[in-house]
N, C-alpha and C positions, 0 to 999 in steps of 0.2 A: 544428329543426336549426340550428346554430351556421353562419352562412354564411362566418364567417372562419376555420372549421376548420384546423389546420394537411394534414391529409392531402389534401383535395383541392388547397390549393396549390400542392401541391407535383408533380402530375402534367403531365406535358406534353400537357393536352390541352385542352380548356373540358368544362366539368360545370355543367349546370343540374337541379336537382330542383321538378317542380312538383305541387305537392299534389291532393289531389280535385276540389278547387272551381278547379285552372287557375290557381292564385296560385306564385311561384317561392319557395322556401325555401332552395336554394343557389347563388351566382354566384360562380363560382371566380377566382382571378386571373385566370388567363388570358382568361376570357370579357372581366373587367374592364379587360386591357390592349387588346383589339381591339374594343373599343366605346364605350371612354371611359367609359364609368358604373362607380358602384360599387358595391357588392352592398348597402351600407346606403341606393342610393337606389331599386335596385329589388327587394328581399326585398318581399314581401308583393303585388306587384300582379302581374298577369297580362303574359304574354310581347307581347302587341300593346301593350300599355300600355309594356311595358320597350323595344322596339324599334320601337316605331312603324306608320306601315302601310308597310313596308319589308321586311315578312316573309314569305317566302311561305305561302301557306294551307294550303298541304301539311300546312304544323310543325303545324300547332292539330288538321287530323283526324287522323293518326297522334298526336298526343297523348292526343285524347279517345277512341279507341279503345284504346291503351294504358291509361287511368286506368277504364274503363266496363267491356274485355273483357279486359283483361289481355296485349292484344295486342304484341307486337315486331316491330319497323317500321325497316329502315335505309335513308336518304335517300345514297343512291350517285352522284357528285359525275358520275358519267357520265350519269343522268337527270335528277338536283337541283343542279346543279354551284353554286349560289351562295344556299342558302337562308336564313340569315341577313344581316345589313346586318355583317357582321366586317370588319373592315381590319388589315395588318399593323401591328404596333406601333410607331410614331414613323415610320410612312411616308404619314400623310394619309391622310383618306377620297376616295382616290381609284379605286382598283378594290378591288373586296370578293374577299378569299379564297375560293379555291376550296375546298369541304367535305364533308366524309363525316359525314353524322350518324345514332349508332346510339340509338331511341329505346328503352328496358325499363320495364316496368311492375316496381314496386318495391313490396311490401309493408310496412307498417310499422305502429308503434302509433295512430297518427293515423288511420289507411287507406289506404286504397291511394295511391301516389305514382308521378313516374313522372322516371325520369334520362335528361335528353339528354347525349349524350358528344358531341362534337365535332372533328374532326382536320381539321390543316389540310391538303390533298392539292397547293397549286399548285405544287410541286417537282414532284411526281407527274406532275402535268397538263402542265406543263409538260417535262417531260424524253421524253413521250409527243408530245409537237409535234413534240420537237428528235426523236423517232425517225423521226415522219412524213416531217419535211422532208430528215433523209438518204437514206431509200427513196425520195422523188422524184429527190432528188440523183442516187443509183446509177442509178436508171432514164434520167434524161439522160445520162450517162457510158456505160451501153449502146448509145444511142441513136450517139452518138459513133465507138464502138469499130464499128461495122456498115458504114460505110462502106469498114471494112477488109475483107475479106474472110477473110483468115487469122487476123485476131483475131476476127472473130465466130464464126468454127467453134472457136476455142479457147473462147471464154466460154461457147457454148452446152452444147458436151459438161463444162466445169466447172460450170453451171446444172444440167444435168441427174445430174448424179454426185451432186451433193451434195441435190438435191431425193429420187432414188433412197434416200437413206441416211437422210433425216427422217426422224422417228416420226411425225410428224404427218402426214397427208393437206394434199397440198398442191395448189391447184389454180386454172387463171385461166378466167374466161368472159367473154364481149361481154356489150354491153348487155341484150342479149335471152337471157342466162343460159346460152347453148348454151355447151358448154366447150371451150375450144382448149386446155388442157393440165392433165392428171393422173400427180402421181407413184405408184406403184409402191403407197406404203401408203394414197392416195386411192383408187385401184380396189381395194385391197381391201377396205376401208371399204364401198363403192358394190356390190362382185361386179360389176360392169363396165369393160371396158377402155376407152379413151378412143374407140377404132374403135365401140365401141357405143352410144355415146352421141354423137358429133358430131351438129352439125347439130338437137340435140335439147334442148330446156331441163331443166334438171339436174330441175329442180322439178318437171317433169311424173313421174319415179320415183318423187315420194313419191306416201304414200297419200292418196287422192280425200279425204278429212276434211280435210289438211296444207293442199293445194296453193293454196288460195285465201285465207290467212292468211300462207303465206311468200312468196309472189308478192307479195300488198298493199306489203308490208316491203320486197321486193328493189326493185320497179318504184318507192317513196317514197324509197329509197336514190337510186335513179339520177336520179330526177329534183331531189333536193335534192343530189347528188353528197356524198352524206353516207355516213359504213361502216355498213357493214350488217351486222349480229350477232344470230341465233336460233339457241334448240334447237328441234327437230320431232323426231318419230319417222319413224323410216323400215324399209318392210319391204323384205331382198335379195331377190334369185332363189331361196337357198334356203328364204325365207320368215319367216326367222327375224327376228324384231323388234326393233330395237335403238334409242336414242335418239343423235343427233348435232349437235353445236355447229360453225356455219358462222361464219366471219367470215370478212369481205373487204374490202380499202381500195378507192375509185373509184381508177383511172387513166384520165388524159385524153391525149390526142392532140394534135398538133400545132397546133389548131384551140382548142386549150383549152378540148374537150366532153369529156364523160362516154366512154371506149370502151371502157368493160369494168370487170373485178375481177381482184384477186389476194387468195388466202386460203388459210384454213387451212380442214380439215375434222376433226373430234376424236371419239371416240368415247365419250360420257359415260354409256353404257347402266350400270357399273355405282356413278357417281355418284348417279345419276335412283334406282336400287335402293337404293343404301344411305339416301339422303334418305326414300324410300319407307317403309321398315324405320323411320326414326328416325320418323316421323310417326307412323305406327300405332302404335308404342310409347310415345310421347307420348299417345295417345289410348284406346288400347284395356288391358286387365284381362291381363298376360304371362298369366295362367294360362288363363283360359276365351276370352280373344279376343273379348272382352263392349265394348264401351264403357267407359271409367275411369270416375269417380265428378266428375271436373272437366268432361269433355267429353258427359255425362250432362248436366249443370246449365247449359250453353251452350245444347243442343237444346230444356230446356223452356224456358229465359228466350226461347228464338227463338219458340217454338210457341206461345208464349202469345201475343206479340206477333201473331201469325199468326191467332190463333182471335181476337183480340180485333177485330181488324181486320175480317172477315167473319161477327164475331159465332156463333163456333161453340162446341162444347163439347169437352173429351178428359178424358180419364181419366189419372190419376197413380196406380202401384200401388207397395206395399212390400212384398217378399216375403222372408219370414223363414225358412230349414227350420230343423225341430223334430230336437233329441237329435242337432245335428250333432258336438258336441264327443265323444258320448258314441262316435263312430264314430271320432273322431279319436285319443281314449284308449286304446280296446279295438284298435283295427286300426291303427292309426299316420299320421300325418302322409300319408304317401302315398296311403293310400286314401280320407282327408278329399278331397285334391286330385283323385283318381279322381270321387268323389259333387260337386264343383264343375262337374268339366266335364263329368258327365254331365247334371245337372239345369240347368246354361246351354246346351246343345243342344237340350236338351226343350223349355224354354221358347221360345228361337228357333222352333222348328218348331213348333208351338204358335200361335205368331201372325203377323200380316201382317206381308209386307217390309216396308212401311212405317213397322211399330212399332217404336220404340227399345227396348232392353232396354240395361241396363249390371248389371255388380257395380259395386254400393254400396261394398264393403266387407266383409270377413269372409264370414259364411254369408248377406249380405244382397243381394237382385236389386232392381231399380227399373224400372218399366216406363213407357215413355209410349206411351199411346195416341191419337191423334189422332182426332179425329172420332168418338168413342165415349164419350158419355155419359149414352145410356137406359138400364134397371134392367135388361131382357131382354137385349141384346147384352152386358154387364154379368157378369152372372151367367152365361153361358152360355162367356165365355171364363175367370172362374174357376172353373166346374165342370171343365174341362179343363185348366187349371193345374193345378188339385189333383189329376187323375186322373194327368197326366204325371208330375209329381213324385213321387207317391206310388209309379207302379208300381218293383218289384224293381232291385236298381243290381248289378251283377257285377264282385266286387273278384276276382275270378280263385279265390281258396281259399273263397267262403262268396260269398253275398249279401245285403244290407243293404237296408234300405228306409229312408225319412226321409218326413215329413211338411213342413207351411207353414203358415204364419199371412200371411197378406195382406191389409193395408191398403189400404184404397181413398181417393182426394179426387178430387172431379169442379171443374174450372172449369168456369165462373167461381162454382158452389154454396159450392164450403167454400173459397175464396181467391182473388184476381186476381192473387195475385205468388209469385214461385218458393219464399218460403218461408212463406208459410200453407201450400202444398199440399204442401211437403215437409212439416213439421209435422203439419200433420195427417194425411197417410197413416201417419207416423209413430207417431202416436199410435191409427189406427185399426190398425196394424200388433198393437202391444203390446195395446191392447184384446181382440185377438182370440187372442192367445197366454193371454193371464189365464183366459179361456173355456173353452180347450182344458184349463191345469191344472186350472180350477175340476172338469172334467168327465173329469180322471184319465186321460185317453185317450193314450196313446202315438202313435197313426199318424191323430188325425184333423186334419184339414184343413181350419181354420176361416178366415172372413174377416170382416171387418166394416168398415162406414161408421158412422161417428159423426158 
């Protein structure tokens, strides 16, 4: 890759691409204006070699899991706030930019690659101070107006009008989390009014799993006087489960200690949902709800590693049905996808929770089994594969039947890495379909290890 490209110069961001083996192939201007180097002095060597030991270690494991799993990883300037050595340009290395960096695994003809994008956020961060230090501000100017008496009844009833009318739950608590004040759309968030909770730590309502992981966070807040920000799940009174994001700034006291919070409370039950949705759809087969065919190949690269480590054995299956086009032809596309997800359910039911099943692809399953690889345990769950599959399928006008050819590869026997044993089920797959035509059978259900 040309590292003096004109397109990546011309973006306002920095762009690094570093190839498989961890060497950089693109350094954009801008990385080149806040680092002083230039892409012709560090193309070709590695990002510690390009910036020194100045980097933090973070960037190299999100890299290598990006370039190994294909992973996407962004270093958010609120956790990572300064993870490369960058400086503004013609202002001296003298404070490094604050950064957001989004790392993608990139595919390409060389192999796999991986882009770090970089933005600078210290406007951001800094315009985030300047909001801080006006809400201390306000908060002293209240402090002020209260010695009045008739302006403090004006400010509070205008505090509370306008807390009333949020959308957000808003809400303050002492040190000790008990709350002194909730608006209107915070109890309903909570199904409690503020009468039923004084006196009582917010955090004691979630659920017994929550409460000793948001406590940790609230009580590490108070004592670093630092804002405190999670989501938890939380179940109401009427039971109902929903997930919610707290944040809250410390406010201190005249004494300049910690004496309390002020924050938001959000309800992200149907962010957490649609995230949800987007995952499983990123991993699973839309039609039968199987495992994809990418997130299949993840599971045995891990299991291997797994059985290698404890020296075990599993089983890798390739299951093919027989004369599925010939249903697809005759009865239409929809009753193909009828016979998909009846024979991914049979399968499932068929084997241990613990076994992996996905669609391959097309009319093809893949199964891993873990911990099974004697001839008898073997044989006794493709006798039942082949009985599942085989029995009658009900397209509603008529009933159809399909047969399988199933490939077997046992680790560590026929391969120690993802794809001899892909390969060879593969190939024991086809073996045993040759079989089935040599022997003119429509509905038999052959397997074989080769």
């Amino acid at each position: 890759m040309d590292c003096c490209h004109l397109l990546p110069d011309s973006v306002d961001m920095g762009l690094i691409m570093v190839d498989g083996e961890g060497r950089i192939r693109l350094w954009n201007r801008w990385i080149e204006e806040r680092t002083g180097r230039l892409a012709s002095q560090v193309c070709g060597v590695t990002l510690a070699e390009a910036f020194g030991p100045h980097v933090d270690p973070r960037i190299a494991l999100v890299v290598r899991e990006a370039l190994d799993f294909g992973w996407s990883a962004r270093l958010s300037h609120a956790l990572h706030p300064m993870p490369l050595p960058l400086y503004p340009p013609g202002g001296g290395q003298v404070e490094r930019m604050k950064q957001s960096i989004d790392i993608t695994p990139v595919q390409g003809e060389g192999g796999p690659r991986c882009l770090l994008q970089v933005r600078d956020v210290t406007e951001t961060v800094r315009r985030e101070a300047l909001l801080k230090q006006q809400s201390r501000q306000l908060r002293l100017d209240l402090l002020r107006l209260s010695q009045a008496q008739v302006e403090l009844q004006r400010s509070e009833m205008r505090f509370r009008e306008l807390a009333r009318q949020a959308p957000a739950g808003l809400f303050e608590a002492d040190a000790e989390a008990c709350c002194t004040f909730l608006n209107e759309r915070c109890e309903q968030i909570l199904g409690h009014s503020l009468e039923n909770v004084a006196g009582t730590p917010w955090i004691n309502l979630l659920p017994v799993s929550e409460q000793a992981r948001v406590r940790a966070i609230w009580c590490l807040a108070v004592a670093s006087a630092t804002r405190f920000a999670e989501e938890f799940r939380y179940v109401g009174p009427d039971g109902e489960s929903r997930w919610i994001r707290a944040e809250a700034g410390p406010q201190r006291d005249g004494n300049d200690r910690i004496s309390g919070f002020v924050g938001t409370l959000l309800d992200v039950t149907e962010f957490h949902e649609r995230a949800t949705r987007n995952e499983f759809r990123a991993n699973h087969d839309g039609l039968t709800s199987l495992l994809n065919r990418d997130r299949f190949e993840r599971h045995l690269r891990a299991a291997i590693s797994g059985a290698r480590e404890v020296a075990d054995r599993m089983a890798l299956l390739f299951i093919d049905l027989n004369d599925f086009k010939g249903i697809n032809d005759t009865h239409g596309h929809h009753a193909g996808d009828t016979v998909l997800k009846t024979i991914a359910a049979r399968v499932r039911r068929v084997l241990r929770s613990e076994d992996i099943v996905a669609r391959y692809g097309g009319d093809e399953f893949a199964v891993l089994l873990n911990g099974t690889g004697d001839p008898e345990t073997l044989d006794a769950i493709l006798f039942k594969l082949h009985q599942a599959v085989g029995l009658p399928i009900n397209l509603g006008h008529c009933h159809v039947r399909v047969g399988c050819a199933i490939g077997v590869s046992i680790y560590p026997d026929h391969g120690s890495d993802p794809l001899s044993l892909l390969t060879h089920a593969d190939k024991a797959m086809y073996a045993a379909k040759r079989a089935r035509y040599a022997k003119n059978d429509p509905i038999a259900h052959p397997s074989a290890q080769i």
